[in-house]
N, CA, C and O of each residue as an XYZ file, in Angstrom:
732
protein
N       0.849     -1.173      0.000
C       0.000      0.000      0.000
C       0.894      1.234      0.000
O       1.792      1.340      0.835
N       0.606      2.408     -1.157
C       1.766      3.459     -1.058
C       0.493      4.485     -1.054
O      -0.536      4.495     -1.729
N       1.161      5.662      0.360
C      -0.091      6.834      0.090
C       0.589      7.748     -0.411
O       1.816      7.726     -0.513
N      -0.334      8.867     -0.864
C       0.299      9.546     -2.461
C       0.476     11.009     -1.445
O       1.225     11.968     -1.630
N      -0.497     10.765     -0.348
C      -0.633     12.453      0.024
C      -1.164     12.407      1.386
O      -1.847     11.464      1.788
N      -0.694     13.935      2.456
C      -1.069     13.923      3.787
C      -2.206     14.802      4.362
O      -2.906     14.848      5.374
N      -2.004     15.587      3.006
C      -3.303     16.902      3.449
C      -4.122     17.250      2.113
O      -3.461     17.876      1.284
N      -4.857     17.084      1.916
C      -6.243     17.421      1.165
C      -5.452     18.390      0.262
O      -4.457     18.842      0.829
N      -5.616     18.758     -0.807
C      -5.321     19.432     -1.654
C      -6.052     20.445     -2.102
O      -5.948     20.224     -3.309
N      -6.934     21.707     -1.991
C      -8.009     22.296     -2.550
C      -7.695     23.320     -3.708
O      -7.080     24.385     -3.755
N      -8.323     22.610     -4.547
C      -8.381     23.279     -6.392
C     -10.353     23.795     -6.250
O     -11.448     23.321     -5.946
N      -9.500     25.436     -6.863
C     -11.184     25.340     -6.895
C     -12.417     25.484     -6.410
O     -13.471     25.709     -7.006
N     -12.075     25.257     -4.676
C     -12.877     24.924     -3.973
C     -13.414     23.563     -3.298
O     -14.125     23.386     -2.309
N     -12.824     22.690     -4.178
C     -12.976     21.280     -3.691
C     -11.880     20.665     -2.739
O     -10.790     21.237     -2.775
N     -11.962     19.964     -2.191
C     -10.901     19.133     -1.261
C     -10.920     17.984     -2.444
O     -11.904     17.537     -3.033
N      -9.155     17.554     -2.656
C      -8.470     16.739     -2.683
C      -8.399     15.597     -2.325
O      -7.229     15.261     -2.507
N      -9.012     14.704     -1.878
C      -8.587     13.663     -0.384
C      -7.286     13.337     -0.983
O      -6.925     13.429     -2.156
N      -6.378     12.760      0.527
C      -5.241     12.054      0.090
C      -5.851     10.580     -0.463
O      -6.996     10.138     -0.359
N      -4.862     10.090     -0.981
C      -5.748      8.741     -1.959
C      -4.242      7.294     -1.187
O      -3.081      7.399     -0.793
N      -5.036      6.376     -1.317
C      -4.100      5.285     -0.947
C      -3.910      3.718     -2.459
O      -4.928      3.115     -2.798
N      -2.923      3.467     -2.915
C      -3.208      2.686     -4.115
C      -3.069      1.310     -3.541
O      -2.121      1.165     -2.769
N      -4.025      0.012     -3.827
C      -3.726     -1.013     -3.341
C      -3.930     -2.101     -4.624
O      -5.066     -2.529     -4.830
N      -3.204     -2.383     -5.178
C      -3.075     -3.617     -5.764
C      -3.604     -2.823     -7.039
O      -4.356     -3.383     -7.837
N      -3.129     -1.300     -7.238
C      -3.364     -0.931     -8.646
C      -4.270     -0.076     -8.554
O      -4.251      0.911     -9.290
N      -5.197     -0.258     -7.689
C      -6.487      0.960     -7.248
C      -6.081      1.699     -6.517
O      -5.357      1.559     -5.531
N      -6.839      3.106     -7.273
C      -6.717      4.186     -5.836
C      -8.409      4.678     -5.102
O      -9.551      5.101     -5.282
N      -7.355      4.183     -4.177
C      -8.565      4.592     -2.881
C      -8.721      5.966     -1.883
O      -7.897      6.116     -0.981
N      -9.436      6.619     -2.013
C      -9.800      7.664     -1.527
C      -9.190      6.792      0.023
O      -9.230      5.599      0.324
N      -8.469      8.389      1.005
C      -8.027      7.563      2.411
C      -8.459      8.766      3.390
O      -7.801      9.806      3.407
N      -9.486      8.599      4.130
C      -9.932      9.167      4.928
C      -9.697      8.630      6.335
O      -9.688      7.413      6.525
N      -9.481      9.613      7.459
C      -9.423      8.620      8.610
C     -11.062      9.130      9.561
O     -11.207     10.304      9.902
N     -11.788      8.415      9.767
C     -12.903      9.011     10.487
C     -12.513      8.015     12.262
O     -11.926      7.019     12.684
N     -13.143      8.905     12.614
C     -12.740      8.436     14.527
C     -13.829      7.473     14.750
O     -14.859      7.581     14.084
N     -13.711      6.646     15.529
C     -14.781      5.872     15.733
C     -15.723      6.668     16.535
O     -15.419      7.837     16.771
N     -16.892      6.159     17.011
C     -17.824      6.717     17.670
C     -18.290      5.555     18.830
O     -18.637      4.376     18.905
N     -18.022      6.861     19.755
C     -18.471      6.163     21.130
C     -20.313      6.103     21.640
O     -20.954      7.125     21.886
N     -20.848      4.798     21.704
C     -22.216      5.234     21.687
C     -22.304      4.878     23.863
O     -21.746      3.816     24.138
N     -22.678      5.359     24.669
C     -23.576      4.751     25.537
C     -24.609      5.308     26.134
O     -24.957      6.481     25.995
N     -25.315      4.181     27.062
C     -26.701      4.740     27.482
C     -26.403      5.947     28.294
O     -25.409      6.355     28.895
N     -28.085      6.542     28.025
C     -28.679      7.939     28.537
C     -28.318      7.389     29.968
O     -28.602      6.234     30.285
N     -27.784      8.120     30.680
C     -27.735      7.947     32.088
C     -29.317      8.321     32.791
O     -30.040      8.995     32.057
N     -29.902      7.922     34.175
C     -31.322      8.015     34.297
C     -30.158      7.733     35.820
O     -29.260      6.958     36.150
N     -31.040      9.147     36.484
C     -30.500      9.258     37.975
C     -31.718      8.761     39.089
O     -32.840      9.114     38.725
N     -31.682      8.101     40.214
C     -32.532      7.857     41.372
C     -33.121      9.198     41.762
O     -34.290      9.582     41.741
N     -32.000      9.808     42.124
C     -32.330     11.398     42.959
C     -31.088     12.656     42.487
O     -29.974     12.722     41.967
N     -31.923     13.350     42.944
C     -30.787     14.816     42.666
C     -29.472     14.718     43.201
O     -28.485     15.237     42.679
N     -29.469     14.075     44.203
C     -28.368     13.649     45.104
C     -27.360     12.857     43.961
O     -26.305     13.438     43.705
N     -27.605     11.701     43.340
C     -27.113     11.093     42.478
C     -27.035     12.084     41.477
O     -25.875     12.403     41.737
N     -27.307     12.747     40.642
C     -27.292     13.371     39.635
C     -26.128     14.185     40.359
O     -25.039     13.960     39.830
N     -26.081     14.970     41.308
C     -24.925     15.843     41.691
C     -23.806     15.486     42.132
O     -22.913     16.313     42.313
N     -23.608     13.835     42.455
C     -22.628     13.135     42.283
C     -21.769     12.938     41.264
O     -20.560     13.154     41.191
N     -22.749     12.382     40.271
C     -22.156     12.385     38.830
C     -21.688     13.474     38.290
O     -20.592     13.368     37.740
N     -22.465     15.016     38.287
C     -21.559     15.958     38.200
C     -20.408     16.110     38.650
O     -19.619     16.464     37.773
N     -19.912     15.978     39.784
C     -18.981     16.285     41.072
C     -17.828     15.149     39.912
O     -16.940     15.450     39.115
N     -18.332     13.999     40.285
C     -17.296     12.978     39.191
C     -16.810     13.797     37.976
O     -15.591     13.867     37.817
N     -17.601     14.406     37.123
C     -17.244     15.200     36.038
C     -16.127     15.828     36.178
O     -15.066     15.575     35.608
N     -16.432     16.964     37.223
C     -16.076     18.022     37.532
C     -14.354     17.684     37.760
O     -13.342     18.299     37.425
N     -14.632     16.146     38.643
C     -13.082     15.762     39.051
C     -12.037     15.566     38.153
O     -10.906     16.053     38.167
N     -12.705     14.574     37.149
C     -11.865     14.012     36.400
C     -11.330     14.999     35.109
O     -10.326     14.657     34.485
N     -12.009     16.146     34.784
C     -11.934     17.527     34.199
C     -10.803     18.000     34.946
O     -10.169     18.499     34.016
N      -9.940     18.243     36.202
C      -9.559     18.651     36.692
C      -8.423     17.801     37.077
O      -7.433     18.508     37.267
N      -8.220     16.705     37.240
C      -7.325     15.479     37.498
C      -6.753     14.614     35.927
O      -5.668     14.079     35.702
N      -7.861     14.745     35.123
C      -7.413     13.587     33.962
C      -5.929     13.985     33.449
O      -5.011     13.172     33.341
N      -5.843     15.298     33.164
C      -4.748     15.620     32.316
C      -2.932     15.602     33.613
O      -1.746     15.730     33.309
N      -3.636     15.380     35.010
C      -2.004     15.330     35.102
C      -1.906     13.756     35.235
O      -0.751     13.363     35.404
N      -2.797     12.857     35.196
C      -2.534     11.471     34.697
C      -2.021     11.438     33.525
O      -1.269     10.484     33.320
N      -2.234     12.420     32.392
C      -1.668     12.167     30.586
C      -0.620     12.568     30.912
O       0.341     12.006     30.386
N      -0.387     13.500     31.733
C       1.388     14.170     32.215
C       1.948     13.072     32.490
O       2.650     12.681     31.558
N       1.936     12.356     33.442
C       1.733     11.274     34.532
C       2.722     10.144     32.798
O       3.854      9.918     32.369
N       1.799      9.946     32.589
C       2.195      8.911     31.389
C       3.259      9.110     30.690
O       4.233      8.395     30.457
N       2.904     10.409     30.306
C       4.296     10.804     29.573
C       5.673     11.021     30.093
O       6.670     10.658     29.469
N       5.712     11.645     31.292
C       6.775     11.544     31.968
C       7.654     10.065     32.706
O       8.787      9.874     33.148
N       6.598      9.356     32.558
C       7.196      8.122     33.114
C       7.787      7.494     32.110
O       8.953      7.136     32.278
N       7.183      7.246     30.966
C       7.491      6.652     29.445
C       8.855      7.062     29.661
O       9.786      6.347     30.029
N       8.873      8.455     29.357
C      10.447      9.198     29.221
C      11.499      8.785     30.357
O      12.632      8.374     30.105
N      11.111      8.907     31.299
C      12.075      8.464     32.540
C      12.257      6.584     32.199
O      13.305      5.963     32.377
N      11.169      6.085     31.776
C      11.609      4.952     31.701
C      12.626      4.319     30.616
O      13.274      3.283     30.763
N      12.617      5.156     29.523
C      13.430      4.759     28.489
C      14.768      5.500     29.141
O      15.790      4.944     28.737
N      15.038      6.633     30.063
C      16.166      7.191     30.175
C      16.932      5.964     31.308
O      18.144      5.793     31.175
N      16.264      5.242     32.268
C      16.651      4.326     33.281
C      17.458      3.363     32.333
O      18.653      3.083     32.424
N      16.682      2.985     31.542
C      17.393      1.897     30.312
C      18.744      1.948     29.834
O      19.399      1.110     29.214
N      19.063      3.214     30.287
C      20.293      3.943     29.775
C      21.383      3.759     31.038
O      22.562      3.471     30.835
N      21.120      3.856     31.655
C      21.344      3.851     33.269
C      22.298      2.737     33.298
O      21.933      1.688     32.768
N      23.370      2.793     33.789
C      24.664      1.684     33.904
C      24.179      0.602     35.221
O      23.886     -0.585     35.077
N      24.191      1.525     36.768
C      23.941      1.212     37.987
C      22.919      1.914     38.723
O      22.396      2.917     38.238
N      22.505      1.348     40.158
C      21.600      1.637     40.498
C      21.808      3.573     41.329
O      21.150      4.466     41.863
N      22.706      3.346     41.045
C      23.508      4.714     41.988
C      22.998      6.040     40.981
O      22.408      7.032     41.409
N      23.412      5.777     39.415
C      22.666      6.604     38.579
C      21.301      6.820     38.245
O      20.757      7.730     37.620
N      20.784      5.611     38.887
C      19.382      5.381     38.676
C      18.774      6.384     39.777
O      17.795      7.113     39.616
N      19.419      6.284     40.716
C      18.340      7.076     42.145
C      18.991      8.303     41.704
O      18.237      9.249     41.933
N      19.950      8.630     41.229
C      20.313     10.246     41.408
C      19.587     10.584     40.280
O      19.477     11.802     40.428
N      19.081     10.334     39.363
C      18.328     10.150     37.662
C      17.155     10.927     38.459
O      16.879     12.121     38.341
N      16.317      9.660     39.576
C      15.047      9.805     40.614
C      14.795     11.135     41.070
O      13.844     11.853     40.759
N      16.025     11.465     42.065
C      16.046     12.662     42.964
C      15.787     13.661     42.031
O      14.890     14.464     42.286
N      16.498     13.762     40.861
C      16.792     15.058     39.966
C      15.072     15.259     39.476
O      14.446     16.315     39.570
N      14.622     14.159     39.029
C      13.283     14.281     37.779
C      12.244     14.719     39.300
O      11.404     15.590     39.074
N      12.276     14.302     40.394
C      11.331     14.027     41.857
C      11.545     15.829     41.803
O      10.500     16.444     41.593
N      13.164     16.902     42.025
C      12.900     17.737     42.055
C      12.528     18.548     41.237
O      12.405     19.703     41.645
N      12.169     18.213     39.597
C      11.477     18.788     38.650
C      10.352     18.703     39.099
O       9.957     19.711     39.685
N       9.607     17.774     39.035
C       8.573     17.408     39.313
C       7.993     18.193     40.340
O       6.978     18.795     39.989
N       8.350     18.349     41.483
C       8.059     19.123     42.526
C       7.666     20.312     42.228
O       6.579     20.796     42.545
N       8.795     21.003     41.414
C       9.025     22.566     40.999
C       7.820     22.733     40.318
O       7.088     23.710     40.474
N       7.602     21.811     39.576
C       6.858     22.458     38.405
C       5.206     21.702     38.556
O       4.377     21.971     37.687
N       4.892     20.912     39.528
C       3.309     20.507     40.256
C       3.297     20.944     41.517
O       2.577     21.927     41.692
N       3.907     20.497     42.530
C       3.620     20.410     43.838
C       2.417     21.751     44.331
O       1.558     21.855     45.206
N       2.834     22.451     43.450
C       1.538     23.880     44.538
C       0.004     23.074     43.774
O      -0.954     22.679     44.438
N       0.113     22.997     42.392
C      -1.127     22.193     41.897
C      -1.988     21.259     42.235
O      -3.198     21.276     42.008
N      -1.150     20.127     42.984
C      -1.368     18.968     43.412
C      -1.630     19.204     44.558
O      -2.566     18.559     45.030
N      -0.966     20.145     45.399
C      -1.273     19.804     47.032
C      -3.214     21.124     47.314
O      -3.831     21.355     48.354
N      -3.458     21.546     46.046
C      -4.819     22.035     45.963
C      -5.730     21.254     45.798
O      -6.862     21.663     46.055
N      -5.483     19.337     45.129
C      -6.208     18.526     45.233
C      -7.212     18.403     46.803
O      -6.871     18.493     47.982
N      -8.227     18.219     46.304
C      -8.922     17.262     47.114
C      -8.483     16.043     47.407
O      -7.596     15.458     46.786
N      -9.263     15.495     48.640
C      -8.544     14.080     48.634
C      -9.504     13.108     48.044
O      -9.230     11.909     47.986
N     -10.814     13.687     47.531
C     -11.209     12.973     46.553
C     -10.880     12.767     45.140
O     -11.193     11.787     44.465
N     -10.211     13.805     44.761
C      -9.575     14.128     43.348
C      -8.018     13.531     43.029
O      -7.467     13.275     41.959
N      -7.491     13.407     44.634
C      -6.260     12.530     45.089
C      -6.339     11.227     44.757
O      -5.446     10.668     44.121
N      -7.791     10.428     45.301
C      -8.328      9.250     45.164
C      -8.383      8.543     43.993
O      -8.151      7.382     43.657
N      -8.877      9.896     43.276
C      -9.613      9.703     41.269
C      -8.014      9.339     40.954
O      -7.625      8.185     40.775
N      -7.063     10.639     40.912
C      -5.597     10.595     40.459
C      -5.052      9.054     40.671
O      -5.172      8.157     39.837
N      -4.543      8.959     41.726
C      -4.302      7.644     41.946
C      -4.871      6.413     41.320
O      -4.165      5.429     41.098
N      -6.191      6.464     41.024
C      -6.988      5.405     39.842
C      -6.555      5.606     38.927
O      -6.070      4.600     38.408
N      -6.405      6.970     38.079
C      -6.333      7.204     36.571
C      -4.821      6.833     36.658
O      -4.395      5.948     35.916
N      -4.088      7.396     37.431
C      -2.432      6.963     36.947
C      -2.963      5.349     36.610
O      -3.580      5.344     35.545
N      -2.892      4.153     37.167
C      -3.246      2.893     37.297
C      -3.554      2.795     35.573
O      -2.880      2.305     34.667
N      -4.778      3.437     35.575
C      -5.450      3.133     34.353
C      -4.356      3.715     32.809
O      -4.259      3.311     31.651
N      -3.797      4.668     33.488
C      -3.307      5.673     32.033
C      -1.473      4.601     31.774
O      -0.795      4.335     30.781
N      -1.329      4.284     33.365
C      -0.015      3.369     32.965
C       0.672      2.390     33.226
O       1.873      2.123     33.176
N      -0.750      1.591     33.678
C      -0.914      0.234     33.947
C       0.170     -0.366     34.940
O       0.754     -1.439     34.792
N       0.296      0.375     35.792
C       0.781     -0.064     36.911
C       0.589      1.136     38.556
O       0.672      2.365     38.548
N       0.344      0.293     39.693
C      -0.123      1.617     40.665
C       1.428      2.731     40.953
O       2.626      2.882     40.715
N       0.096      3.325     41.712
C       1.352      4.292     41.770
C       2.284      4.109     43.087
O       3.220      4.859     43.364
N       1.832      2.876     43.927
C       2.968      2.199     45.028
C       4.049      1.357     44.242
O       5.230      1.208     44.553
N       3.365      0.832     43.132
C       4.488     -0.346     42.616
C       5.640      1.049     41.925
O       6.800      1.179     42.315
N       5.015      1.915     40.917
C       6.350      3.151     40.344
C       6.881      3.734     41.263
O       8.069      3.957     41.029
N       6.421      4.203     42.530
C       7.305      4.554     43.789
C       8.576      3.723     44.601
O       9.564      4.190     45.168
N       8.189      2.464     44.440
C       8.831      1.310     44.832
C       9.785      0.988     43.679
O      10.757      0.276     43.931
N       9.554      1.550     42.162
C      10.387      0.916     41.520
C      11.674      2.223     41.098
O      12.810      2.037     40.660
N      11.072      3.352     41.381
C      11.511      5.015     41.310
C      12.655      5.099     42.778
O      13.841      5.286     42.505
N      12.458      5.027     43.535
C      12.585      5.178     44.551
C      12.920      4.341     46.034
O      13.331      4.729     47.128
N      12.610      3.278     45.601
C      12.870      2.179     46.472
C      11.640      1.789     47.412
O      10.755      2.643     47.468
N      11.503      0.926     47.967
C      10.718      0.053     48.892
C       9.942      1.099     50.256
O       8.782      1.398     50.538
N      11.349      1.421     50.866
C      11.076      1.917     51.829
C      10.451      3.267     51.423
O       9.356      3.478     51.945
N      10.900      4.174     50.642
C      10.292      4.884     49.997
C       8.660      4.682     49.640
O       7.831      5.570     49.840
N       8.441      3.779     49.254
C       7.519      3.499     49.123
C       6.220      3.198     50.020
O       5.141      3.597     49.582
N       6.254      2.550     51.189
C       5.680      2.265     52.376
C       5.549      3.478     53.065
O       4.609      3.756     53.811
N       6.635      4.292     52.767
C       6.733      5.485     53.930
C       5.055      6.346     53.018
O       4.073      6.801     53.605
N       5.224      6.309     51.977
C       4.110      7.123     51.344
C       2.560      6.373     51.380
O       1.427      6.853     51.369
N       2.973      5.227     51.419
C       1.034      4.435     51.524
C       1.044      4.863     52.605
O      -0.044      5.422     52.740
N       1.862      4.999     53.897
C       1.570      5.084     55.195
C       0.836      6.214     55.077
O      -0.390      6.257     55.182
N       1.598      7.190     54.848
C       0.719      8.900     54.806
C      -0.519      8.593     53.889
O      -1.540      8.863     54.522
N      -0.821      8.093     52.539
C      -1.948      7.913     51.944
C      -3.143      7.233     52.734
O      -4.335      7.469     52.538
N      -2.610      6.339     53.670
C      -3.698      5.742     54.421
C      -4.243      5.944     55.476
O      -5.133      5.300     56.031
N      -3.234      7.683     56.057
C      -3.573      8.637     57.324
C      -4.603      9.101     56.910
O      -5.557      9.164     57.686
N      -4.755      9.658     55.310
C      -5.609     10.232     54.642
C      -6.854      9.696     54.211
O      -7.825     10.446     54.114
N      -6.932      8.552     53.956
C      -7.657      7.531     53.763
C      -7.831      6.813     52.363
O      -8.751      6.113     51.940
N      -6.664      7.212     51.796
C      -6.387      6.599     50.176
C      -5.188      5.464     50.649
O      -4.641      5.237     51.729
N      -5.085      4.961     49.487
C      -4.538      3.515     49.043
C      -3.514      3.416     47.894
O      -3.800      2.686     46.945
N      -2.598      3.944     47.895
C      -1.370      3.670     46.684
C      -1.464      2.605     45.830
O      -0.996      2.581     44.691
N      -2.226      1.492     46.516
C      -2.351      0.055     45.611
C      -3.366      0.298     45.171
O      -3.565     -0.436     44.203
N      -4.203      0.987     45.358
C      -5.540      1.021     44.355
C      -5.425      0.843     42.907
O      -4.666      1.594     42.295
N      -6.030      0.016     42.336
C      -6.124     -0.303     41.149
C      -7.373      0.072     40.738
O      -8.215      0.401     41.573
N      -7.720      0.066     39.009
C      -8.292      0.673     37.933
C      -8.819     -0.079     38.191
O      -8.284     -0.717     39.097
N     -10.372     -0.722     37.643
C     -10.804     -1.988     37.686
C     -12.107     -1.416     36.237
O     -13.280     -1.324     36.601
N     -11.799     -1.111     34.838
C     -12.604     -1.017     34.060
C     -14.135     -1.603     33.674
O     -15.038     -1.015     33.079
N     -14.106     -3.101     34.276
C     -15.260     -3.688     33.992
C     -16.099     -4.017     35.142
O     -17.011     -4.786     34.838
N     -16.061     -3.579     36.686
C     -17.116     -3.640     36.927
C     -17.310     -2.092     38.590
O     -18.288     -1.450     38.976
N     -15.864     -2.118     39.049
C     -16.229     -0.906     39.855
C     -15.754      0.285     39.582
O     -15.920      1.190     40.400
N     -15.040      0.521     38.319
C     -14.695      1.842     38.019
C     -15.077      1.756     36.159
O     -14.274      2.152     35.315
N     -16.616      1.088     35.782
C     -16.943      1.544     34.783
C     -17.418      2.751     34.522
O     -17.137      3.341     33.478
N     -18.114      3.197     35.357
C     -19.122      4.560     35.038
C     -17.700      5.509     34.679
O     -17.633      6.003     33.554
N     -16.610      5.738     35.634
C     -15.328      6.232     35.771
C     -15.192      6.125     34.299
O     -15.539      7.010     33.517
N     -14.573      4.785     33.909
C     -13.957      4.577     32.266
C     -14.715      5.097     31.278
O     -13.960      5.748     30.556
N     -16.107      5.152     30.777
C     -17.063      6.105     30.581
C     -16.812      7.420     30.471
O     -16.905      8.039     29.411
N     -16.384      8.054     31.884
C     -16.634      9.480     31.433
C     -15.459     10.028     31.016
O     -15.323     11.225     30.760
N     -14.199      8.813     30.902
C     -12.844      9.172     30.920
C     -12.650      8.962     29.040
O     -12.043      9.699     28.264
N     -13.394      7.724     28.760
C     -13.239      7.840     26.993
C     -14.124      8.967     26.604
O     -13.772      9.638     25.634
N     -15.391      9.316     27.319
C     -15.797     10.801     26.564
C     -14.982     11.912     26.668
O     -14.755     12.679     25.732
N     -14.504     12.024     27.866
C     -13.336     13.417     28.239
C     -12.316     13.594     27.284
O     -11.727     14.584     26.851
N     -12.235     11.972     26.990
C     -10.731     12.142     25.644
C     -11.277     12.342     24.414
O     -10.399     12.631     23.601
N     -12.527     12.301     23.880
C     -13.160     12.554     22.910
C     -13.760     14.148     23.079
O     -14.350     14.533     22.070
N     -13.715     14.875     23.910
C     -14.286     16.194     23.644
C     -15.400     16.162     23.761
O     -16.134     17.024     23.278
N     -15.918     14.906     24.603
C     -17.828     15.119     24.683
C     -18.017     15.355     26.042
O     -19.142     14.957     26.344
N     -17.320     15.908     27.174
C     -17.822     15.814     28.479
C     -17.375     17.889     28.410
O     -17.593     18.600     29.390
C-alpha cells in the first residue's frame, strides 16, 4: 500500500482527499474516529445526579495530570534503560522528583482528597501499573511504604487499582468521553 498524500489538496474549492493505491487501485483515504455510543444515564435522585456531576467536575480537573503522569514516566523509563547502575538510577530519581516538585507540587497539594483518590486510579489506568508499585520501583521500597503510610492517614490507598469492567466503569465512561471532547 503506497499513500500519495497527507493533506487534502483544494483546487477550486474542492478538497483533494489524500488517496491510498492497493493492488493498482486508488482509494480515496480518509481517517474518520470511531464513535463512542452509551446509554442515557437516568439518575434515582438529585443527590445522584450531583454526584455524577462532582465525578465530572473531578476528572476535568485530574485527567490531564494522569496524561502528564504517562508521559513523563514513558520518558524516565526509556532514560533508566540507559542507566549503567543503580547509583545513577536514584540520582536520575532525585533530579526528575525535584522537577517534578518545581513544576506541580503547589497544583497537586490544591487537590482534594477525593480528586487525590480519582488521580491515583487514573495513573493505574493511564499506565498500567499503581502508583505504590512506580514509587517502589523510582525510589525504592522503603520509599515506598513510607508514602502508603501517609496515603492511608488520609484515607487513600497507593495500591488502588483501575478496575474497568465492573467498579470503576461509570469512571472509564466518562474518561473515553473526556478524551473525545464530549464531556
Amino acid at each position: 500500500m503506497e499513500t500519495k498524500a497527507q493533506q487534502p489538496i483544494v483546487i477550486d474549492g474542492y478538497a483533494m482527499l489524500p488517496i491510498a493505491i492497493v493492488d493498482g487501485d486508488t482509494i480515496p483515504h480518509v481517517y474518520i474516529r470511531p464513535i463512542v455510543v452509551f446509554p442515557t444515564r437516568k439518575f434515582a435522585s438529585k443527590r445522584d445526579y450531583r454526584e455524577y456531576q462532582r465525578l465530572i467536575r473531578n476528572i476535568k480537573i485530574v485527567y490531564p495530570y494522569a496524561a502528564i503522569a504517562k508521559v513523563k514516566l514513558s520518558e524516565m523509563d526509556a532514560h533508566f534503560k540507559t542507566l549503567d547502575n543503580d547509583l545513577q538510577r536514584k540520582a536520575y530519581a532525585k533530579q526528575v522528583e525535584k522537577e517534578l516538585r518545581a513544576e506541580f507540587e503547589g497544583q497537586l497539594r490544591e487537590l482534594t482528597i477525593t480528586q487525590g483518590k480519582l488521580l491515583i486510579k487514573l495513573i493505574d489506568r493511564e499506565i498500567g501499573r499503581t502508583t505504590y508499585d512506580i514509587i517502589k520501583e523510582m525510589r525504592g521500597g522503603a520509599s515506598a511504604v513510607f508514602w502508603q503510610a501517609i496515603a492511608r492517614i488520609f484515607g487513600s490507598n497507593l495500591k488502588t487499582q483501575f478496575d474497568s469492567v465492573s467498579e470503576d466503569k461509570l469512571l472509564n465512561e466518562l474518561i473515553i468521553l473526556y478524551e473525545y471532547g464530549l464531556l
